[in-house]
BAFI-3210 file (N, C-alpha, C; in Angstrom, 3 decimals, decimal comma, padded with zeros to 6 digits):
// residues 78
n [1|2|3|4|5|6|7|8|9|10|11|12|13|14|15|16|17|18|19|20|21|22|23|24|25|26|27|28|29|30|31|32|33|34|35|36|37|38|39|40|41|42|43|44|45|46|47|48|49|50|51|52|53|54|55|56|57|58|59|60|61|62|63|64|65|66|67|68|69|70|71|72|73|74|75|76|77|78]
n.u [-028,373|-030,755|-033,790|-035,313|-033,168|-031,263|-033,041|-033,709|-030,362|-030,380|-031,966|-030,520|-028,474|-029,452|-030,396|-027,822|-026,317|-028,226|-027,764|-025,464|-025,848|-027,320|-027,302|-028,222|-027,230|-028,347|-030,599|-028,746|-027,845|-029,996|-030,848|-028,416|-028,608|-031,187|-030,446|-028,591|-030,185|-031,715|-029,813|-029,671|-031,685|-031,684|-029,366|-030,565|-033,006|-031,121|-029,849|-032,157|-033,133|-031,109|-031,014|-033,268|-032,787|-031,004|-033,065|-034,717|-032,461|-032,161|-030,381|-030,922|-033,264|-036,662|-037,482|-035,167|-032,117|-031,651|-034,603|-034,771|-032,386|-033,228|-035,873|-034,521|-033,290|-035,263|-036,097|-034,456|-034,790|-036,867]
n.v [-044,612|-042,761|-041,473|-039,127|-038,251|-037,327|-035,265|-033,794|-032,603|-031,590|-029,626|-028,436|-027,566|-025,695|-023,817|-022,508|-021,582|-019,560|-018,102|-017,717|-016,070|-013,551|-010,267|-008,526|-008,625|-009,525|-010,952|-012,832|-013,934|-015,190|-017,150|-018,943|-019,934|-021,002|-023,575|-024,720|-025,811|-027,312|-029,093|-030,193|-031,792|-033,446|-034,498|-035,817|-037,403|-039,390|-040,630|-041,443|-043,457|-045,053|-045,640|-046,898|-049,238|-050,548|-051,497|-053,161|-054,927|-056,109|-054,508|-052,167|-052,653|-052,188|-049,493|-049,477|-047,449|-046,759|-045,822|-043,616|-042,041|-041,468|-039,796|-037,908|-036,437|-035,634|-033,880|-031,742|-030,937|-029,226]
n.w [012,883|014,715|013,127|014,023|015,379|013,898|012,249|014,255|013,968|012,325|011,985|013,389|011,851|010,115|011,519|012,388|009,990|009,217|011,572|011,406|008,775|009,604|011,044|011,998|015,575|018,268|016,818|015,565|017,726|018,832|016,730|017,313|019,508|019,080|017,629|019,420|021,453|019,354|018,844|021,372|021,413|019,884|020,894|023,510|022,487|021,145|023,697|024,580|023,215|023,791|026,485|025,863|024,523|025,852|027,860|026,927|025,919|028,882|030,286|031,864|033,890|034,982|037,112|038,097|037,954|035,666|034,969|036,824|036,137|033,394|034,364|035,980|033,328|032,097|033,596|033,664|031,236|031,089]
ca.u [-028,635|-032,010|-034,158|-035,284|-031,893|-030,943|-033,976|-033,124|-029,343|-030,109|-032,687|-029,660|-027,491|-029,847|-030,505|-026,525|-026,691|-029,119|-027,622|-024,246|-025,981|-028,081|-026,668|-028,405|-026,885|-029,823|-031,409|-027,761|-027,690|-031,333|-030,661|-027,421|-029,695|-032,056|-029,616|-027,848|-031,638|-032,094|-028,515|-029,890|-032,846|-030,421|-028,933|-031,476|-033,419|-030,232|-029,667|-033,168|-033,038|-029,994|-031,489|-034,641|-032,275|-030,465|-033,592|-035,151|-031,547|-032,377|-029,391|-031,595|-034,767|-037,891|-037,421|-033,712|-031,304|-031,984|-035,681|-034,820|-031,560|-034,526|-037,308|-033,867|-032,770|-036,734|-036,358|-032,972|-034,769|-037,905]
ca.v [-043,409|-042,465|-040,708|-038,305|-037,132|-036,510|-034,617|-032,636|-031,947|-030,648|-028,322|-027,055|-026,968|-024,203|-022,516|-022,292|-020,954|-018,260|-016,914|-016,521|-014,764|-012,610|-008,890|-007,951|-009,433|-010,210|-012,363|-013,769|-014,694|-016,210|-018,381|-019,616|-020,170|-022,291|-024,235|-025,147|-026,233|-028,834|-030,220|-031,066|-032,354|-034,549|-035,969|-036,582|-038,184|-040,450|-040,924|-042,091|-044,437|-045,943|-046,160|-048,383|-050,725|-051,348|-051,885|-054,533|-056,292|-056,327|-053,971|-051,519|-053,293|-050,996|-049,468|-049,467|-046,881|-046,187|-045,130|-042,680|-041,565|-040,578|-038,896|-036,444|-035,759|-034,950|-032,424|-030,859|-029,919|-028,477]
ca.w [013,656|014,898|012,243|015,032|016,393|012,110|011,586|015,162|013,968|010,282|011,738|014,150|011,352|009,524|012,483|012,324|008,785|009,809|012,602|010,040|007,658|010,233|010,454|013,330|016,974|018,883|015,745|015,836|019,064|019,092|015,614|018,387|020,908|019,069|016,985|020,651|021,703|018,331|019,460|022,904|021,324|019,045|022,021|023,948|021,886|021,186|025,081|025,643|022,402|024,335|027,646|025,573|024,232|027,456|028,874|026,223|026,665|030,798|031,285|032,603|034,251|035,066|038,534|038,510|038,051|034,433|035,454|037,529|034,955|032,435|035,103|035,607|032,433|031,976|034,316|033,383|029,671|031,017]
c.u [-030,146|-032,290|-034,712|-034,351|-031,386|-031,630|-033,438|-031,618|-029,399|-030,951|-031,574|-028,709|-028,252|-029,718|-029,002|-026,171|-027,005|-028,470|-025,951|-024,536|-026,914|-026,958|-027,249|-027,889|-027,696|-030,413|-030,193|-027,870|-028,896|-031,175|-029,242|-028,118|-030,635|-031,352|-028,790|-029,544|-031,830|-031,199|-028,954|-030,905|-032,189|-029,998|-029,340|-032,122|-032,664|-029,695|-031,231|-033,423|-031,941|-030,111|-032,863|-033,950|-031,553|-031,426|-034,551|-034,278|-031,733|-031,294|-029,888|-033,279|-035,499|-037,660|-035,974|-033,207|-031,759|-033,710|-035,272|-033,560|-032,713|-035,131|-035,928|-033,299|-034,069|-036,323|-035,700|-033,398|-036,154|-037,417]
c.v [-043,188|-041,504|-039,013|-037,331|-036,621|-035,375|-032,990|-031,847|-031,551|-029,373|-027,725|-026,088|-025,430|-023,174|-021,641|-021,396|-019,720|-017,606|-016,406|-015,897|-013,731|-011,484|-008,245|-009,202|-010,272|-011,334|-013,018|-014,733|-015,902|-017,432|-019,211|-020,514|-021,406|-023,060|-024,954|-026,191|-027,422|-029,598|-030,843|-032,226|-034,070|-035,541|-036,240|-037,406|-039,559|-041,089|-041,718|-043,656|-045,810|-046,877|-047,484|-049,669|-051,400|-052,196|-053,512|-055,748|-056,621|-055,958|-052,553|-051,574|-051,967|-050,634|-048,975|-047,957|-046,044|-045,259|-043,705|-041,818|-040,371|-039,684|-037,546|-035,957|-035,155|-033,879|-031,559|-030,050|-029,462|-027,077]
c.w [013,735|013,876|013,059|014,972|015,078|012,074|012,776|014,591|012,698|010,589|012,395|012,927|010,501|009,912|012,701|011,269|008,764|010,701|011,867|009,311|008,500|010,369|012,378|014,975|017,460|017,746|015,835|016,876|019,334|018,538|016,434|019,090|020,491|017,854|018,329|021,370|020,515|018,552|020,791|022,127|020,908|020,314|023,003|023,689|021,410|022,371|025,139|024,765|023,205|025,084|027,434|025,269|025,285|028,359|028,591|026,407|027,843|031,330|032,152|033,017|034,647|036,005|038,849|038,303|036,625|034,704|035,732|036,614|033,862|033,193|035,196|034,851|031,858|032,463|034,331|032,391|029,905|031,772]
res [x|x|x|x|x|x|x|x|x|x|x|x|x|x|x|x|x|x|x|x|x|x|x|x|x|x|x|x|x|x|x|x|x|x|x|x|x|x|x|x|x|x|x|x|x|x|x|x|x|x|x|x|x|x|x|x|x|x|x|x|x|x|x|x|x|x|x|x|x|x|x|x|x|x|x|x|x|x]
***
Protein backbone atom coordinates (compact mmCIF):
# COMPACT_ATOMS: atom_id res chain seq x y z
CA UNK A 1 0.00 0.00 0.00
CA UNK A 2 1.28 3.43 -0.65
CA UNK A 3 2.84 5.07 2.46
CA UNK A 4 1.06 8.31 1.39
CA UNK A 5 -2.55 7.07 1.02
CA UNK A 6 -1.81 5.22 4.98
CA UNK A 7 -0.60 8.34 6.34
CA UNK A 8 -3.83 10.19 4.46
CA UNK A 9 -6.37 7.47 5.97
CA UNK A 10 -5.08 7.47 9.73
CA UNK A 11 -5.26 11.23 9.69
CA UNK A 12 -9.11 10.68 8.47
CA UNK A 13 -9.51 8.17 10.94
CA UNK A 14 -8.74 10.86 13.90
CA UNK A 15 -10.50 13.40 12.31
CA UNK A 16 -13.33 10.62 12.71
CA UNK A 17 -12.54 10.27 16.40
CA UNK A 18 -12.86 13.99 16.93
CA UNK A 19 -15.85 14.72 15.38
CA UNK A 20 -17.37 11.61 17.86
CA UNK A 21 -16.21 13.05 20.75
CA UNK A 22 -17.08 16.77 19.69
CA UNK A 23 -20.34 18.06 21.59
CA UNK A 24 -20.87 20.89 19.63
CA UNK A 25 -22.56 20.22 15.82
CA UNK A 26 -20.85 22.55 13.70
CA UNK A 27 -17.18 21.28 15.09
CA UNK A 28 -18.93 17.86 14.38
CA UNK A 29 -19.77 18.41 11.17
CA UNK A 30 -16.36 20.13 10.19
CA UNK A 31 -14.11 17.10 11.94
CA UNK A 32 -16.79 15.03 9.06
CA UNK A 33 -15.92 17.24 6.57
CA UNK A 34 -12.27 17.01 6.87
CA UNK A 35 -11.96 13.35 7.64
CA UNK A 36 -14.17 12.85 4.14
CA UNK A 37 -11.33 15.30 2.53
CA UNK A 38 -8.09 12.86 3.91
CA UNK A 39 -10.23 9.87 2.34
CA UNK A 40 -10.20 11.59 -1.05
CA UNK A 41 -6.74 12.37 -0.54
CA UNK A 42 -6.19 8.50 0.26
CA UNK A 43 -7.62 7.66 -2.95
CA UNK A 44 -6.29 9.80 -4.99
CA UNK A 45 -3.14 9.50 -4.21
CA UNK A 46 -3.74 5.61 -4.75
CA UNK A 47 -5.46 6.32 -8.25
CA UNK A 48 -2.57 8.34 -9.48
CA UNK A 49 0.05 5.68 -8.04
CA UNK A 50 -1.98 3.29 -10.37
CA UNK A 51 -2.18 5.42 -13.32
CA UNK A 52 2.18 5.61 -12.91
CA UNK A 53 2.46 2.03 -12.98
CA UNK A 54 0.24 1.52 -15.95
CA UNK A 55 2.15 3.95 -17.54
CA UNK A 56 5.88 2.54 -16.83
CA UNK A 57 4.23 -0.94 -18.03
CA UNK A 58 3.12 1.11 -21.54
CA UNK A 59 -0.55 0.55 -20.55
CA UNK A 60 -1.00 4.07 -20.39
CA UNK A 61 1.57 5.88 -22.86
CA UNK A 62 2.06 9.78 -22.40
CA UNK A 63 -0.60 11.60 -24.45
CA UNK A 64 -3.17 8.93 -24.30
CA UNK A 65 -6.18 8.58 -22.42
CA UNK A 66 -4.62 8.19 -19.03
CA UNK A 67 -3.09 11.84 -19.44
CA UNK A 68 -5.99 13.43 -19.81
CA UNK A 69 -7.85 10.83 -16.93
CA UNK A 70 -5.32 12.65 -14.39
CA UNK A 71 -5.48 16.60 -15.81
CA UNK A 72 -9.52 15.78 -14.77
CA UNK A 73 -9.38 14.26 -11.70
CA UNK A 74 -6.91 17.43 -11.01
CA UNK A 75 -9.62 19.51 -11.58
CA UNK A 76 -12.51 17.68 -9.83
CA UNK A 77 -10.28 18.20 -6.27
CA UNK A 78 -9.50 21.79 -6.72
Amino acid sequence: MNVQATYYRRRAIVARQSAAAAMDPSVKAAFAEVASHWLGLAEHTEWLQSMQRGSIRGDGGSGGSGEMATVEAIRRFR
